[in-house]
C-alpha positions in Angstrom: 26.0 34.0 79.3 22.4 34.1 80.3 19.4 33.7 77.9 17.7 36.6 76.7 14.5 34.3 76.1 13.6 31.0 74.4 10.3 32.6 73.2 10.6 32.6 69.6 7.0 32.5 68.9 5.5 33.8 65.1 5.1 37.3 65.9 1.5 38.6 65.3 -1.0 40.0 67.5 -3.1 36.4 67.2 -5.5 36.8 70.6 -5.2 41.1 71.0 -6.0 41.6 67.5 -9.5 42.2 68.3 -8.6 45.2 70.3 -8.0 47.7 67.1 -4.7 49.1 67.3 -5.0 51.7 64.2 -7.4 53.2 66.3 -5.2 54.7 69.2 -1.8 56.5 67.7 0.8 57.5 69.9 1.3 61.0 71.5 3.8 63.0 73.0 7.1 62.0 73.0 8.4 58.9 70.5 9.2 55.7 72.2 11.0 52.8 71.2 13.4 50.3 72.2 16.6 51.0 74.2 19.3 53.4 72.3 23.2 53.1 72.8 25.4 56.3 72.6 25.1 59.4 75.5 26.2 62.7 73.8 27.2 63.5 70.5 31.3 62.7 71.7 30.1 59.1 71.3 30.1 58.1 74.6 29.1 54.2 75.1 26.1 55.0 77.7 22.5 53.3 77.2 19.9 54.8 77.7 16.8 52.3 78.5 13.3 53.3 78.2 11.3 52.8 81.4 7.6 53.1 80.5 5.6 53.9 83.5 1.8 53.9 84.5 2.4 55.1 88.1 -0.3 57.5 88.4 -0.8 58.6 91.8 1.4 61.8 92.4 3.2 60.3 95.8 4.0 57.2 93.8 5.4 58.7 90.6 7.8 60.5 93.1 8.9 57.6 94.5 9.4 56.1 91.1 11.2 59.2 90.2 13.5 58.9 93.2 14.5 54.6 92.6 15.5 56.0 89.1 17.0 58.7 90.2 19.3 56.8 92.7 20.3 54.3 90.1 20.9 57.2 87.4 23.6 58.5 89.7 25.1 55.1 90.6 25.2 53.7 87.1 26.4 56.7 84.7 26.8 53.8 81.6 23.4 52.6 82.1 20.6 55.5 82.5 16.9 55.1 82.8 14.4 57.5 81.1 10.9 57.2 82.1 8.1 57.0 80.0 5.1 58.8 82.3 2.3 56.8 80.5 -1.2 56.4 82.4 -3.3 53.3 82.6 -6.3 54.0 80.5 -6.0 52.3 76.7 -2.6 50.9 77.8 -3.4 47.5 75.5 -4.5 49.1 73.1 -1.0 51.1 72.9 1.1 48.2 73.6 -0.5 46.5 70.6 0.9 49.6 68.3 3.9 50.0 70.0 4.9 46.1 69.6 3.7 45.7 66.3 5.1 49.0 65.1 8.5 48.3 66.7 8.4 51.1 69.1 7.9 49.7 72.4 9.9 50.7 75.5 12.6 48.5 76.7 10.7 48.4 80.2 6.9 47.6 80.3 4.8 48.5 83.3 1.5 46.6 83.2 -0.3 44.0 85.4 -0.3 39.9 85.1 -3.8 39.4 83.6 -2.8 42.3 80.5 0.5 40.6 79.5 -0.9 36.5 78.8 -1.4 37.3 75.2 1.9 39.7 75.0 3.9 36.9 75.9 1.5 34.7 74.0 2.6 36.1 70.9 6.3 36.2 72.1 7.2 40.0 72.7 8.0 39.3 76.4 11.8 38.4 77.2 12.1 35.6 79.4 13.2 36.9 82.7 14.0 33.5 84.6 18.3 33.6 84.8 18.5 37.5 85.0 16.6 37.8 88.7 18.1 38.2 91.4 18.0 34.9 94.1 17.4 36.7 97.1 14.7 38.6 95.4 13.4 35.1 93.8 13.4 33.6 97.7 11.8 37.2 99.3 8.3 36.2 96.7 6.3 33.2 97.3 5.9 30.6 94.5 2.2 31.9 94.0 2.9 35.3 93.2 5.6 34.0 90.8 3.4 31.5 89.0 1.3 34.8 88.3 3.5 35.8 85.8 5.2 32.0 84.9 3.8 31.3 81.2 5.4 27.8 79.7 7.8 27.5 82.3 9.4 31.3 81.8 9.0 34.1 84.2 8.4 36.8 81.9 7.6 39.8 84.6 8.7 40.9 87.7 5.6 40.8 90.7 5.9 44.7 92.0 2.9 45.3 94.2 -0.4 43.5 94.7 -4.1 45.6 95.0 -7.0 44.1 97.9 -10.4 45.5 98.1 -11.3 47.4 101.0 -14.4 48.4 103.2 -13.7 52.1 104.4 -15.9 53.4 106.8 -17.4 56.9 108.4 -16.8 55.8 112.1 -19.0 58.8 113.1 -21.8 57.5 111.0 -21.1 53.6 112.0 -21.5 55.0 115.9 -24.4 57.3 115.4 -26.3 54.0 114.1 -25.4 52.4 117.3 -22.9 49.9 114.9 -19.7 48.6 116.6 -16.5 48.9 114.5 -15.6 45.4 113.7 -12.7 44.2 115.1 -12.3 40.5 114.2 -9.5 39.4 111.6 -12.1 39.6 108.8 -16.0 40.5 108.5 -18.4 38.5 106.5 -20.4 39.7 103.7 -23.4 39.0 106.4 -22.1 41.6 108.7 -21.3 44.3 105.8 -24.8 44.0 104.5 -26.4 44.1 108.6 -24.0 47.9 108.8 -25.2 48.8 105.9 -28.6 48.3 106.7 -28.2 49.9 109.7 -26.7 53.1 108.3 -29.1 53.8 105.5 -31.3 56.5 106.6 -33.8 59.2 104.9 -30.4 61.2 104.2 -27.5 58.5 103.4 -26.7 55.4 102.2 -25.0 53.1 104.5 -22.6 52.1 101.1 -21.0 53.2 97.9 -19.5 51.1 95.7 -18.1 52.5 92.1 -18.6 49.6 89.8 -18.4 51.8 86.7 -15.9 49.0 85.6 -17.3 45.8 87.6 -15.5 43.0 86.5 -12.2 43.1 88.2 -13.8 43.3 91.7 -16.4 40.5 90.4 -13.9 37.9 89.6 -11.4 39.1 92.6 -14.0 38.7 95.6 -16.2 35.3 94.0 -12.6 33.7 95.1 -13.9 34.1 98.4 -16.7 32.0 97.2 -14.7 29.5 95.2 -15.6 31.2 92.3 -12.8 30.5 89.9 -15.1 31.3 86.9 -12.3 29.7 84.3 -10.2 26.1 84.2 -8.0 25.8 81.9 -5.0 27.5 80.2 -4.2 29.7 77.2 -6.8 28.9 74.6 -7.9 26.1 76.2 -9.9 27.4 79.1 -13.2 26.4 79.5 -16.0 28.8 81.7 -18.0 28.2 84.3 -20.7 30.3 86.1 -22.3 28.7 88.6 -23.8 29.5 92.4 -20.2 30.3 93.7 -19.2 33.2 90.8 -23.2 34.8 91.0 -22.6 34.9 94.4 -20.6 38.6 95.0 -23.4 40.0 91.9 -26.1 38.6 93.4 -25.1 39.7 96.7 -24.1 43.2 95.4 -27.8 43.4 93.4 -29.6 42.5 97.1 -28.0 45.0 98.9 -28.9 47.7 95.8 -32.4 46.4 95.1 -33.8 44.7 97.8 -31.9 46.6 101.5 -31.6 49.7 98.8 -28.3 50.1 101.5 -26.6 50.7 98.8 -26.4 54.3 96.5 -27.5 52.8 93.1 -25.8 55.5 91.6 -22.7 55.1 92.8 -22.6 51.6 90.7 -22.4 54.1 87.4 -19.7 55.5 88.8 -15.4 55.3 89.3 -14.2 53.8 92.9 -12.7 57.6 93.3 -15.9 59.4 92.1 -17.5 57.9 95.2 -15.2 59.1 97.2 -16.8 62.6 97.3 -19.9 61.0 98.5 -18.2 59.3 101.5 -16.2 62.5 102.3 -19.8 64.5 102.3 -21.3 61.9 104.8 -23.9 60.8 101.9 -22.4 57.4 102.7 -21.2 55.3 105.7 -19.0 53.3 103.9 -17.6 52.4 101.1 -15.6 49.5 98.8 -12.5 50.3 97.5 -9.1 49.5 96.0 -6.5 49.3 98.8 -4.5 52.5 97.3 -7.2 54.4 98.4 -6.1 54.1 101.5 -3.7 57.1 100.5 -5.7 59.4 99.2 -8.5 59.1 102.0 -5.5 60.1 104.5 -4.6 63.2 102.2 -7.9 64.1 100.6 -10.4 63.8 103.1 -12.0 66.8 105.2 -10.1 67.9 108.4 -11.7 65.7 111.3 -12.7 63.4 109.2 -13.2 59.9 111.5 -12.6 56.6 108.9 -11.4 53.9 109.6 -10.6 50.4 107.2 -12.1 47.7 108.2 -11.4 43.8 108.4 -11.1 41.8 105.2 -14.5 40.6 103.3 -14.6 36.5 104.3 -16.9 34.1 101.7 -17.9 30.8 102.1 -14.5 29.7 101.4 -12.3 32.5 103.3 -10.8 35.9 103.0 -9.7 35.2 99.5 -9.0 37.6 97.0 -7.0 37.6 93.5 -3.7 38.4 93.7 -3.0 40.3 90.0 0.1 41.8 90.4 1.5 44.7 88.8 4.3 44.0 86.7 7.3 45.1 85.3 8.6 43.0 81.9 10.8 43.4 79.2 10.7 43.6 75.7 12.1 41.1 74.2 13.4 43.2 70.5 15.4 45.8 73.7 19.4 45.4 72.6 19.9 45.3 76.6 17.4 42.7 78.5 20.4 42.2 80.9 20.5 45.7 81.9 17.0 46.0 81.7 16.9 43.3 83.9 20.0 44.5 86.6 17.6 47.5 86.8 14.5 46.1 87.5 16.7 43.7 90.8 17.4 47.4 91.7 13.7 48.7 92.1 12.4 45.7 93.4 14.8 45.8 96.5 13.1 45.7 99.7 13.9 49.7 100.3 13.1 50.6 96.9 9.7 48.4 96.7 8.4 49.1 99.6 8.7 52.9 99.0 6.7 52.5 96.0 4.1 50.3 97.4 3.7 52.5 100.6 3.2 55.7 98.7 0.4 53.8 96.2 -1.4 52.2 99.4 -0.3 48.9 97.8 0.5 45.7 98.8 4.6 44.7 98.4 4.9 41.3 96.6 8.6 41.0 99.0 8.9 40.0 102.5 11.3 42.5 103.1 9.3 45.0 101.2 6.6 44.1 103.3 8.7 44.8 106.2 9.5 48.4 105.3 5.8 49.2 104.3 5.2 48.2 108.1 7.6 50.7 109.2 6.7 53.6 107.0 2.8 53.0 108.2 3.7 52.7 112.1 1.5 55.2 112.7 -1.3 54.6 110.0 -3.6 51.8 111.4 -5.5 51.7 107.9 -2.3 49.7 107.3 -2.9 46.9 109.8 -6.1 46.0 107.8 -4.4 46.6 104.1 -1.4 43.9 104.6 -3.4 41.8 106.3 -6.0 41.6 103.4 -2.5 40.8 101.5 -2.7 37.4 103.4 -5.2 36.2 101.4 -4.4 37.0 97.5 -3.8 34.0 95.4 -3.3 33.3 91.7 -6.7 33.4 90.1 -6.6 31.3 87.3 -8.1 34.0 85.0 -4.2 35.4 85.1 -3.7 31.6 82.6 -6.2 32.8 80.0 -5.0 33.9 77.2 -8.3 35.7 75.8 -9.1 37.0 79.5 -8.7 40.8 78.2 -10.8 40.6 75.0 -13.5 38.6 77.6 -13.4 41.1 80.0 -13.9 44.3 77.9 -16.4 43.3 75.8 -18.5 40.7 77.2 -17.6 40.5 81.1 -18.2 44.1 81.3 -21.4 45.3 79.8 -22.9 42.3 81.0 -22.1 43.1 84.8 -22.9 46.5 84.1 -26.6 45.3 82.9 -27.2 42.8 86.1 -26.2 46.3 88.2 -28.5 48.5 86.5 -31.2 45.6 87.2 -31.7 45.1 83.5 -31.1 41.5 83.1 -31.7 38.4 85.7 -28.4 36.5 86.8 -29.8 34.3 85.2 -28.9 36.4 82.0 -25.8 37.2 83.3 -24.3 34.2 83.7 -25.7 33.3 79.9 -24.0 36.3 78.8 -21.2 35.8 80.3 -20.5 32.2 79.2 -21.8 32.1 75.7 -20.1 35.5 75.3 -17.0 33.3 76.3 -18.0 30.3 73.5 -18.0 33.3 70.6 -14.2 34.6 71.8 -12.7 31.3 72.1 -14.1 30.1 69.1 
């Protein structure tokens, strides 16, 4: 019999409290853990609870169609999703665990879930995965979401950041497309500086929420930031983790390449911008990729450029999205049988291609490359997947709490230019001292 987890932690919410869970209450439909019993006959089917943050319309069909399929091949165990949508989704997992009423199936992403499994509401996952699927990940990606020695998620699909450029506009400034297997942050600043005229920006970059793509792209630095696991990490912010802000701030403030509002804004908001010609190019999450191809204007000429290369490579975080279990479910093992169904090659690599995603598989890998034959936006997304590695923010248990309320509006001062990085990196690491005490 395999182990539904050796986890037996005190249950409390210990290093999430601080996020206020009275605040949010649940709405729509009620949620809980997994039920027994199809109709009122009596019939012995269980119904599991599959809560989902998919929110990109292609992908929440292609989630719709993996549990479909299994639906109909597995009449004693049927899924249910839960349609639930990124924003406030810690906040709601705090009330759903400590109210009892989270779903048996928990999609989230590796940095989110430290202090879930922290505080022992994660099932360990490590005997119920599949070997072929354990082979088809590398070791890196699953140390993502290792914690004490238990795997306690399944690695779906991984996010890179992007440069997406107006060919028309690169030409018409007399700029080549690069073409090299990645571009340096020395040649992004030289197009953008080329491409800012009286009537456009040569970049737009929506850093409304800045600290993800901080800590992602200062790996290309060494910038690591944290050392250290659980509540024993220790900060650091040095020349290597200023160097993407400070790099970002030159570009805004001293070029002025880049459309100071657009740092206020969302990566999509931008969007509009770079559709309208406003900008020549602009920094995005990989699954944009997907809605540039559906959204943009007839005609429209873009094109995804190489990787961004640091000092230290092409390096960027690899935080994986996840899919765990709860540990109170009454069926982990099905949970589990479920989850080696959706993360087959055919069945990942469906998701990941509709959400412009990286696969964490091989052989989802390899059927992303066939759905995208003819979309060479695709060429440049995996091969920014070459360089994702664990950062070790993904071992800190307080990371979240850091993030929101220190990391955050201290990155969003430095953008605005109303603090030195100096100040910033003061900020950020006494802000760091106060949360872990």
């Amino acid at each position: 019999m395999r182990k539904a987890s050796n986890m037996n932690r005190i249950r409390g919410i210990g290093a999430i409290a601080f996020a206020g869970a009275a605040v949010l209450a649940l709405s729509g439909c009620q949620q809980g853990s997994a039920t027994g019993g199809g109709d009122e006959g009596g019939g012995d089917a269980v119904t599991l609870q599959f809560q989902s943050l998919s929110d990109q319309p292609a992908t929440q069909a292609a989630v719709k169609s993996v549990v479909d399929d299994w639906n109909a091949e597995n009449p004693d165990v049927q899924v249910e999703i839960i349609q639930a949508g990124w924003d406030g989704t810690f906040d709601k997992l705090i009330t759903q665990f400590t109210g009892g009423t989270a779903p048996d199936i928990i999609h989230y992403e590796a940095s989110s879930i430290a202090s879930f499994a922290a505080d022992g509401y994660l099932a360990d996952l490590t005997d119920y995965i599949d070997d072929d699927l354990k082979s088809d990940i590398s070791d890196g990606i699953w140390e993502s979401v290792t914690q004490d020695g238990e795997i306690i998620a399944y690695p779906s699909t991984l996010q890179s950041y992007m440069v997406f450029a107006n060919a028309d506009l690169l030409a018409a400034a007399g700029v080549e497309v690069p073409s090299g297997d990645t571009m340096t942050w020395e040649e992004l600043q030289e197009i953008a500086k080329a491409t800012t005229t009286g009537g456009a920006h040569g970049l737009g970059w929506g850093l409304a929420s800045p600290t993800a793509t901080m800590m992602s792209l200062s790996l290309g630095f060494d910038g690591g930031y944290f050392s250290g696991e659980g509540t024993d990490a220790s900060i650091e912010v040095g020349d290597a983790e200023l160097a993407v802000p400070e790099l970002i701030h030159e570009m805004a403030y001293t070029d002025k390449s880049i459309d100071p509002i657009s740092l206020t804004q969302s990566g999509s908001d931008v969007l509009a911008s770079f559709y309208g010609g406003k900008i020549a190019m602009t920094v995005q999450g990989s699954f944009q990729a997907t809605n540039i191809a559906n959204d943009a204007p007839e005609g429209f000429n873009w094109v995804a450029l190489p990787p961004l290369e640091g000092s230290a490579g092409a390096i960027q975080a690899a935080n994986p999205q996840t899919y765990s279990v709860n540990i109170d479910s009454e069926h982990v093992e099905e949970s589990a049988e479920f989850l080696n169904f959706l993360m087959s090659g055919e069945n990942l690599g469906q998701i990941a291609y509709a959400d412009a995603l990286i696969p964490s598989s091989g052989s989802a890998r390899a059927e992303v490359e066939t759905l995208a034959a003819d979309n060479p936006a695709w060429t440049q997304v995996l091969a920014s997947g070459e360089g994702l590695v664990g950062p070790p923010f993904l071992k800190v248990e307080k990371y979240t709490e850091w993030k929101d309320t220190i990391a955050t509006p201290a990155f969003q001062q430095y953008l605005a230019d109303q603090i030195t990085s100096e100040q910033l990196a003061t900020q950020l690491s006494d802000g760091w001292a106060d949360i872990a005490g």
